[in-house]
Backbone as JSON Lines, residues from 0, in Angstrom:
{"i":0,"aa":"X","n":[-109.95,84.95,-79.88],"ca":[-110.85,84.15,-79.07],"c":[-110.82,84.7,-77.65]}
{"i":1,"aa":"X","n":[-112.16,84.81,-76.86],"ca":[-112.24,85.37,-76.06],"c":[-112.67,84.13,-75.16]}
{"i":2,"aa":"X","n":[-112.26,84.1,-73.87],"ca":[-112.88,82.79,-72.7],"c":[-113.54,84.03,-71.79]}
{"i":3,"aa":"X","n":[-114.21,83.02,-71.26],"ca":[-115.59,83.67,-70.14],"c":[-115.31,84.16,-68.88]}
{"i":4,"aa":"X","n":[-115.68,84.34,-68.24],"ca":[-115.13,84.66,-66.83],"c":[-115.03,83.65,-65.99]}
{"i":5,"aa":"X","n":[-116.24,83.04,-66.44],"ca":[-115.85,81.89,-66.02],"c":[-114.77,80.62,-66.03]}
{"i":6,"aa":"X","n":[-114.33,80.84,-66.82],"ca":[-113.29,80.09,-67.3],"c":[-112.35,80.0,-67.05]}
{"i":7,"aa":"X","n":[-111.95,81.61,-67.38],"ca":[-110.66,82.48,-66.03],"c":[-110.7,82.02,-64.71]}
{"i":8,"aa":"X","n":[-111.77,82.3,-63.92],"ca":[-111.55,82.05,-62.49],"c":[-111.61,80.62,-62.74]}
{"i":9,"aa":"X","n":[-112.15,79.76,-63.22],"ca":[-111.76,77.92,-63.09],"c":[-110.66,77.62,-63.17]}
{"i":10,"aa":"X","n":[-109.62,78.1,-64.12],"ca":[-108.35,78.16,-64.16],"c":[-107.24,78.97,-62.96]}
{"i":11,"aa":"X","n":[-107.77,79.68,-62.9],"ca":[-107.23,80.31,-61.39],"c":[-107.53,79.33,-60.41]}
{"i":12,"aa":"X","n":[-108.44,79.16,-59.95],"ca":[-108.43,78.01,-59.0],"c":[-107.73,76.65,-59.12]}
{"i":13,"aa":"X","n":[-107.79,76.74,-60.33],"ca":[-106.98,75.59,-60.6],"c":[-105.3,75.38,-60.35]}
{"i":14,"aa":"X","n":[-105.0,76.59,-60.89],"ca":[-103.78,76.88,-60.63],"c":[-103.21,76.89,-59.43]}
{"i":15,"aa":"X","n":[-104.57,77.43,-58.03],"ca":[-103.98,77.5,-57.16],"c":[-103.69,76.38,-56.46]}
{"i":16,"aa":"X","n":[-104.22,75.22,-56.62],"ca":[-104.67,74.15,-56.2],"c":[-103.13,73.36,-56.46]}
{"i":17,"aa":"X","n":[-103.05,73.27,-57.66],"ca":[-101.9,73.07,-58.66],"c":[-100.95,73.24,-57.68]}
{"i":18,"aa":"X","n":[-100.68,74.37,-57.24],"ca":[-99.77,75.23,-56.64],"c":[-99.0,74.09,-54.97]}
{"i":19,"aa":"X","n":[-100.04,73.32,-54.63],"ca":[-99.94,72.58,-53.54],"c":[-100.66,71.6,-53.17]}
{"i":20,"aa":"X","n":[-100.72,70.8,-54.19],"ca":[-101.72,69.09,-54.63],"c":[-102.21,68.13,-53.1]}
{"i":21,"aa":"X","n":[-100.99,68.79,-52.06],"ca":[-101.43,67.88,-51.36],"c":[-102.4,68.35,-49.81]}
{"i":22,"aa":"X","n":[-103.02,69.88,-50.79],"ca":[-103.42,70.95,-48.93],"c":[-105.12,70.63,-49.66]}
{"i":23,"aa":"X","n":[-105.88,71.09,-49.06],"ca":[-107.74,71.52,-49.39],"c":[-107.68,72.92,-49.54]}
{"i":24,"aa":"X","n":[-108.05,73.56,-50.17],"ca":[-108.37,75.24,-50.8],"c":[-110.22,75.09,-50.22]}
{"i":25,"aa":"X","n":[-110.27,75.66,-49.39],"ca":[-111.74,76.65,-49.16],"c":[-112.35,77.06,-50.42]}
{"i":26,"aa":"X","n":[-113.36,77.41,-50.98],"ca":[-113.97,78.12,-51.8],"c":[-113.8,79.56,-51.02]}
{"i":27,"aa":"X","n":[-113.92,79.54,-49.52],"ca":[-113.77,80.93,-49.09],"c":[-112.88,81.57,-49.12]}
{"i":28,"aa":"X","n":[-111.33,80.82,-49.26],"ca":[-110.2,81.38,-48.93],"c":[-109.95,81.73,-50.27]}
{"i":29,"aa":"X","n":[-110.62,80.72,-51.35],"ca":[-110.04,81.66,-52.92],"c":[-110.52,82.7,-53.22]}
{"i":30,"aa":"X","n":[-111.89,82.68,-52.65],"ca":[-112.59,83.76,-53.06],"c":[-111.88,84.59,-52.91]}
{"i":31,"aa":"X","n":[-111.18,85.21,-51.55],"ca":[-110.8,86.04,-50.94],"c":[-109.5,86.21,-51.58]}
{"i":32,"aa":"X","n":[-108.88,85.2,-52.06],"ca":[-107.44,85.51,-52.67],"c":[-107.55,85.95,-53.82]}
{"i":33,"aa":"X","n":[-109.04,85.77,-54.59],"ca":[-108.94,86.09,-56.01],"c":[-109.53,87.44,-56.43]}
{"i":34,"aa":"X","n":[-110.38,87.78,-55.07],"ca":[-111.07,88.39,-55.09],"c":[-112.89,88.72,-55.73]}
{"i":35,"aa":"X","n":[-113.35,87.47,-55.55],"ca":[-114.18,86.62,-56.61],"c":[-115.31,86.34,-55.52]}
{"i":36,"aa":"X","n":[-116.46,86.32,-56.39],"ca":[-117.97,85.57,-55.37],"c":[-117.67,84.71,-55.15]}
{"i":37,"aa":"X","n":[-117.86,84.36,-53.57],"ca":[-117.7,82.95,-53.02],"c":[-118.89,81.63,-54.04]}
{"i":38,"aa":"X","n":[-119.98,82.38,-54.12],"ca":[-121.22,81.84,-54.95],"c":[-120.62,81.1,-56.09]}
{"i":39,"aa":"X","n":[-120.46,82.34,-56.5],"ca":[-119.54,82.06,-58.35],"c":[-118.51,81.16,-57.99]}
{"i":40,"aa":"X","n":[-117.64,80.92,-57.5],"ca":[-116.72,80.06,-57.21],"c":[-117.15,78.31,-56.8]}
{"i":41,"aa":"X","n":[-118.49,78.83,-56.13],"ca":[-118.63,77.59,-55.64],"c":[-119.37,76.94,-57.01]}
{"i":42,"aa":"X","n":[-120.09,77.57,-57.81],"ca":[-120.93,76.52,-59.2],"c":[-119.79,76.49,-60.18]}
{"i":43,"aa":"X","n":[-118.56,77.3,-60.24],"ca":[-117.33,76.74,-61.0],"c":[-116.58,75.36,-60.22]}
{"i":44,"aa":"X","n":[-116.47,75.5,-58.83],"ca":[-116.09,74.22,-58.27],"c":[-117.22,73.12,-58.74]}
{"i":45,"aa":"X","n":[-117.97,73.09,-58.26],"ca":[-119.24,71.7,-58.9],"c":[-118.7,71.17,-60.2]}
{"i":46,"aa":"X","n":[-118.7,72.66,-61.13],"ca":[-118.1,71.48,-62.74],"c":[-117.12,71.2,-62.71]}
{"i":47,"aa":"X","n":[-116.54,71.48,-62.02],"ca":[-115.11,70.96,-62.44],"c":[-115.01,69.95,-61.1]}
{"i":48,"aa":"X","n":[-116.14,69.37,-60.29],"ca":[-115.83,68.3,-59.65],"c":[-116.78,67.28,-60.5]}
{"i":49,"aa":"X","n":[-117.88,67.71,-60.82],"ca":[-118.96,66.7,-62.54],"c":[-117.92,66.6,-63.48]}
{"i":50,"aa":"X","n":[-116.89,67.53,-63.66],"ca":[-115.8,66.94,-64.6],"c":[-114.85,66.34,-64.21]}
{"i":51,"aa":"X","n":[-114.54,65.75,-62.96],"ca":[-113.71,64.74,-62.19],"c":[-111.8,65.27,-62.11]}
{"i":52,"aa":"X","n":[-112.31,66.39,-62.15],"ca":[-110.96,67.34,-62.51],"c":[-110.37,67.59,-60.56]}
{"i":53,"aa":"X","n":[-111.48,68.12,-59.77],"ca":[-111.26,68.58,-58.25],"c":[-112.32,67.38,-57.51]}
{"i":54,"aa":"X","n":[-111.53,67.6,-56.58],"ca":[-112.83,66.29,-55.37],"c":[-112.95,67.81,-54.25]}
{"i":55,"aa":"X","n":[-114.09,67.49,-53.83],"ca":[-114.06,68.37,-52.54],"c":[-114.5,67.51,-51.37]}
{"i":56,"aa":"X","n":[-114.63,68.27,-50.47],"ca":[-115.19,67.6,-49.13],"c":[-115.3,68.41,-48.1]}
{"i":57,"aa":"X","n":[-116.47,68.39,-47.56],"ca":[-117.25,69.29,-46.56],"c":[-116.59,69.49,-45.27]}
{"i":58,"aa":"X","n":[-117.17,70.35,-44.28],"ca":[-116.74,70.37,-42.9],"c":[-115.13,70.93,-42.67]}
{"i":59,"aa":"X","n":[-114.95,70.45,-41.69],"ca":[-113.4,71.12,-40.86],"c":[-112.77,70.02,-41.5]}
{"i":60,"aa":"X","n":[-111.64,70.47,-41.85],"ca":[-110.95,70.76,-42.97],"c":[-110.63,69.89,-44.33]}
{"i":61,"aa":"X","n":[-112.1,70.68,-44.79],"ca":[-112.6,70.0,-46.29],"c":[-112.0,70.9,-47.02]}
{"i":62,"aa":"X","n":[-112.6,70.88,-48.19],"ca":[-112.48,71.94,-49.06],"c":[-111.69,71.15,-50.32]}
{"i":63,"aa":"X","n":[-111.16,71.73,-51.0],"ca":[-110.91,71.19,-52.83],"c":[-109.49,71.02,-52.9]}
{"i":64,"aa":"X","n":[-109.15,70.18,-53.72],"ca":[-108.0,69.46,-54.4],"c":[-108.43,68.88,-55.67]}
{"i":65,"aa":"X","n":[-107.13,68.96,-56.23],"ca":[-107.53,68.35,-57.3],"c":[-107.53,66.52,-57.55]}
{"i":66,"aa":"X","n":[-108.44,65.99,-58.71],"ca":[-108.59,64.87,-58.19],"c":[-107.56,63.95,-59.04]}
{"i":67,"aa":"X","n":[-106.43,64.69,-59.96],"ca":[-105.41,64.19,-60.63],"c":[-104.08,65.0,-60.09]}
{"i":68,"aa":"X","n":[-103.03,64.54,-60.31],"ca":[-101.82,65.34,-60.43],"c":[-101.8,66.04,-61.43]}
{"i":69,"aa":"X","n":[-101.13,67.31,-60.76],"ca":[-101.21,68.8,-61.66],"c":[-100.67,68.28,-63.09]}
{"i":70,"aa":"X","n":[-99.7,67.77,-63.51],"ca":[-98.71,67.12,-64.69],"c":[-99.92,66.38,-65.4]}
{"i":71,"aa":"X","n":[-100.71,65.41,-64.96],"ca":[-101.94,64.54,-65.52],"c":[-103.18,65.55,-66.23]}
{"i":72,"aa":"X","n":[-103.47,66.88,-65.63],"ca":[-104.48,67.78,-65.94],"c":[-103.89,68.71,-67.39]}
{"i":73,"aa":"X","n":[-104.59,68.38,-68.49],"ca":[-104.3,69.45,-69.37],"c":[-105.14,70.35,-69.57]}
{"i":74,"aa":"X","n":[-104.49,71.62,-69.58],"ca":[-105.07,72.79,-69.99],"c":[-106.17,72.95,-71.31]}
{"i":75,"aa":"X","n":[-106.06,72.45,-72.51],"ca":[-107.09,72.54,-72.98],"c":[-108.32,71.77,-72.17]}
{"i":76,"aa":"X","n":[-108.22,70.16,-72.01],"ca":[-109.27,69.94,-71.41],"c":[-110.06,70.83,-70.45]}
{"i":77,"aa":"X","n":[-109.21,71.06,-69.67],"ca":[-110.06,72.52,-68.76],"c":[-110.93,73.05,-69.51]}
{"i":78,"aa":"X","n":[-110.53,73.5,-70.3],"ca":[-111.01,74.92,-70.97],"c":[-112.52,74.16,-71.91]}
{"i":79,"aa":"X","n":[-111.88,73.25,-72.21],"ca":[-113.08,72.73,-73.16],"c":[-114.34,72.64,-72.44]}
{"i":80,"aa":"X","n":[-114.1,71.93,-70.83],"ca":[-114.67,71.64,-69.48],"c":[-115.69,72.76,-69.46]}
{"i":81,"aa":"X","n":[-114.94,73.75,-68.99],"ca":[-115.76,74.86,-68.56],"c":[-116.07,75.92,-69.48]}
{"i":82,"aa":"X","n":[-115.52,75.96,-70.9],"ca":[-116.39,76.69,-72.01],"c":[-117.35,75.99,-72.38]}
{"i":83,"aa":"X","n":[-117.96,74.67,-72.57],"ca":[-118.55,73.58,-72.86],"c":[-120.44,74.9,-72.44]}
{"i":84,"aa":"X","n":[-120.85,75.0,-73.88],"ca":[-122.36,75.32,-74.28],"c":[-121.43,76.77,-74.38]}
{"i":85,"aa":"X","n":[-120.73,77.29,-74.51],"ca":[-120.36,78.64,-74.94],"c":[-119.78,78.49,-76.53]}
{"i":86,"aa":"X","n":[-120.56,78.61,-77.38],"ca":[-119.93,79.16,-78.63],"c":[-119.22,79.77,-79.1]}
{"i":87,"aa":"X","n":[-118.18,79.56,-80.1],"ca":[-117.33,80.57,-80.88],"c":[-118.1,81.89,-81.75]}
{"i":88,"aa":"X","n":[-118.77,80.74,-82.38],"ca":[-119.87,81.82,-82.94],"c":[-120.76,81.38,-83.0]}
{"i":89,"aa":"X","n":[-122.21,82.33,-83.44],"ca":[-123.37,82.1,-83.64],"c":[-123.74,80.44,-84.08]}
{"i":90,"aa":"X","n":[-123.52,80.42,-85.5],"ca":[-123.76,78.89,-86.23],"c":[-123.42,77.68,-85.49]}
{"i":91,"aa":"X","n":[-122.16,78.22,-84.3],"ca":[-121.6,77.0,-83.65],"c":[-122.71,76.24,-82.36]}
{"i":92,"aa":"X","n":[-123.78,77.01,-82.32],"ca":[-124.54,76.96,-81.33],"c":[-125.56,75.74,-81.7]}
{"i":93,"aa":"X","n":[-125.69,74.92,-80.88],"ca":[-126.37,73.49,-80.82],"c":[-127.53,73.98,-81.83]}
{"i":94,"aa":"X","n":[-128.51,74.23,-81.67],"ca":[-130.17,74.84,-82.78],"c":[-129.28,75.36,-84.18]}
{"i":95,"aa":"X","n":[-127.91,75.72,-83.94],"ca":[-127.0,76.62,-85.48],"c":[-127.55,77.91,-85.4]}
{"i":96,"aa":"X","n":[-128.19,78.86,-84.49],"ca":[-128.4,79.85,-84.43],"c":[-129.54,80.52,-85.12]}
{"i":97,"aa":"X","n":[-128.98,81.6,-85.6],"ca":[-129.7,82.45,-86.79],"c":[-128.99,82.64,-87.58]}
{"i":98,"aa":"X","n":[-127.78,82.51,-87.91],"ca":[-127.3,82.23,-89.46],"c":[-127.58,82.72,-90.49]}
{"i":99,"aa":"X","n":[-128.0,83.8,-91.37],"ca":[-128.3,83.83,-92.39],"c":[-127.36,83.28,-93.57]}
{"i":100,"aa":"X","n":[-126.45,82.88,-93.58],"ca":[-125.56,82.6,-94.44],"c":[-125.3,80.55,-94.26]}
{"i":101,"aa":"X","n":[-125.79,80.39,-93.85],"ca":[-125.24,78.8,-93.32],"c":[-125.85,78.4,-94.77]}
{"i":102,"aa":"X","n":[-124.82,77.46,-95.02],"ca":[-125.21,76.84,-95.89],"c":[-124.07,77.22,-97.27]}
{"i":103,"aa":"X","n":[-123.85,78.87,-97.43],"ca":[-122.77,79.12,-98.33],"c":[-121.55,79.82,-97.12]}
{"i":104,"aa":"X","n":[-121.59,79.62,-96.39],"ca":[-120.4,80.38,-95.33],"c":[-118.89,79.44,-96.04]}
{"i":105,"aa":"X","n":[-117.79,79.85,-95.72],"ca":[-116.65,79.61,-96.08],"c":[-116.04,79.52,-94.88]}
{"i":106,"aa":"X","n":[-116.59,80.15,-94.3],"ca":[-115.59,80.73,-92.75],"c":[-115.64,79.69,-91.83]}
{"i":107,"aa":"X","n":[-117.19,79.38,-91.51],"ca":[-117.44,77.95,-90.46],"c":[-116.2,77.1,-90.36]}
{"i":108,"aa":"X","n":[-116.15,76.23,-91.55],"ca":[-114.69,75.6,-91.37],"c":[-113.61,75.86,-90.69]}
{"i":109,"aa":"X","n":[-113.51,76.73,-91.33],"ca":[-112.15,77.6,-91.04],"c":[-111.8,77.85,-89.31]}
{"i":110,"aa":"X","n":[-112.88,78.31,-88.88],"ca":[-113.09,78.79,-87.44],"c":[-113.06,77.05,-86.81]}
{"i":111,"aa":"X","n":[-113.56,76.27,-87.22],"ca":[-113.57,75.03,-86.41],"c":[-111.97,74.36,-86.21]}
{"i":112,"aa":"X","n":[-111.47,74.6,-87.28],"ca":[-110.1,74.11,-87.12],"c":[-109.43,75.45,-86.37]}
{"i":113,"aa":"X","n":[-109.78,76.44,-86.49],"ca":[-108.76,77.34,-85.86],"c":[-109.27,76.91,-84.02]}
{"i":114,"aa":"X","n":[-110.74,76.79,-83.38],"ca":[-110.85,76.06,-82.81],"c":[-110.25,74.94,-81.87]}
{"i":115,"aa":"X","n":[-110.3,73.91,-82.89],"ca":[-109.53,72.97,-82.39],"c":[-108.11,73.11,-82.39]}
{"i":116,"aa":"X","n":[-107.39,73.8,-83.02],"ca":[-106.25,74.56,-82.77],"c":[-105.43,74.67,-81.68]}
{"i":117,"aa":"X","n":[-106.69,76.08,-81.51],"ca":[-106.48,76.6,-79.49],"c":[-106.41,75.53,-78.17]}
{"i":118,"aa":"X","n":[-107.55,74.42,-78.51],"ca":[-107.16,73.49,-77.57],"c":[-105.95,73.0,-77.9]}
{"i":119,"aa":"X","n":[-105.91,72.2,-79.09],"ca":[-104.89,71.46,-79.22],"c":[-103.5,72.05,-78.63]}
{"i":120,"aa":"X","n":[-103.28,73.26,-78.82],"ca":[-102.0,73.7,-78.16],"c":[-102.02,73.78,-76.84]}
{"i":121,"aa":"X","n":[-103.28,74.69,-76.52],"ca":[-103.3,74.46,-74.75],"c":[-103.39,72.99,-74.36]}
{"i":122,"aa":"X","n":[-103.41,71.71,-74.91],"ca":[-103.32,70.61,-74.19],"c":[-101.72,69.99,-74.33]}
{"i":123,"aa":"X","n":[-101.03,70.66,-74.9],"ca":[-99.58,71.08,-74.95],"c":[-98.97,71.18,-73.32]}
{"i":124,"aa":"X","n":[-99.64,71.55,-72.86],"ca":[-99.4,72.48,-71.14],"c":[-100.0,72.01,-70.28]}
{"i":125,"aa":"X","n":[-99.63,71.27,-69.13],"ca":[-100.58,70.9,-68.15],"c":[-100.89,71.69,-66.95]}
{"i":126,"aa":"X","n":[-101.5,71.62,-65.66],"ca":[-101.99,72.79,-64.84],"c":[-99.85,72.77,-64.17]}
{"i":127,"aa":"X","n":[-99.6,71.62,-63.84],"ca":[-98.27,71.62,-63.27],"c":[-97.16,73.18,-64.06]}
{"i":128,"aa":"X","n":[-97.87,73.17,-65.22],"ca":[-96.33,74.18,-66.11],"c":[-97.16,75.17,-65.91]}
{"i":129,"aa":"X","n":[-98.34,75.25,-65.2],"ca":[-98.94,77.08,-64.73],"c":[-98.88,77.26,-63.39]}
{"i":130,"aa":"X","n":[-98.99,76.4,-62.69],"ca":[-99.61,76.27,-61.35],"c":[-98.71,77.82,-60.52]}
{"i":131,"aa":"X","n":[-99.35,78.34,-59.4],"ca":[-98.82,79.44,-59.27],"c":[-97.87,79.18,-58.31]}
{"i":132,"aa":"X","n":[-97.15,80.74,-57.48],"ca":[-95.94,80.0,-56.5],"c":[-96.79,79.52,-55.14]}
{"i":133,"aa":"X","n":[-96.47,78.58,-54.39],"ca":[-96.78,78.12,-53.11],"c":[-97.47,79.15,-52.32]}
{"i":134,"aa":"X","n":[-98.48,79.05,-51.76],"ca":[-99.13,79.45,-50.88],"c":[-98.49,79.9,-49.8]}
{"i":135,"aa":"X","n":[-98.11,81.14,-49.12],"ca":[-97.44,81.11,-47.49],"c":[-98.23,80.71,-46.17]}
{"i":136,"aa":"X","n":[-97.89,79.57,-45.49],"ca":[-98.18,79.32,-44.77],"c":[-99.7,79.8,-43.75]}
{"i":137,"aa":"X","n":[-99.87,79.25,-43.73],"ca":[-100.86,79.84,-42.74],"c":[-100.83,79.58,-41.34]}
């Protein structure tokens, strides 16, 4: 199973955030730490503030936190969060795709539980047991 890029950097941010629950993270300053579009960063922050996961807040000195304790946030949910309209496979896709086989496939199943699987273990782990080391001062 492969996650998006997006997904990656949501989790990175997350982590960093994680890292010090009680500071605001810039979208600019991650960018720069992650090395990442400020852009791209900022429509991964939005879902994951529509998913009530980060609060932000504008102006001198706004910027993102998360809106639970790192220990409260599980890692699958994330992931579900921000893979959410990305398919495993073709058939898994809302319309079921193009499929030629739907209907006698064997595998579908199979893939749904392996699926729910992957979350299920990543919700095993919360952002607290990733979160990265402390930020140095600024």
């Amino acid at each position: 199973m492969r996650l998006t890029s997006f997904t990656d950097y949501g989790l990175r941010m997350l982590m960093r955030l994680a890292s010090a629950p009680d500071r605001s993270f810039s979208t600019a300053d991650l960018a720069e730490e992650f090395q990442l579009s400020r852009n791209h960063l900022i429509k991964i922050m939005q879902k994951l503030g529509r998913a009530g996961l980060v609060q932000t807040r504008r102006g001198g000195g706004g910027g993102a936190t998360l809106a639970h304790a790192p220990e409260e946030i599980r890692l699958g949910d994330v992931v579900r969060v921000l893979e959410e309209g990305q398919a495993l496979v073709e058939c898994f896709q809302p319309n079921g795709g193009d499929c030629t086989i739907d209907g006698c496939c064997r595998l579908k199943a199979r893939l749904r539980v392996a699926e729910m699987a992957f979350i299920e273990n990543l919700n095993r782990s919360t952002l607290a047991d990733v979160a990265l080391p402390a930020p140095e001062p600024v």
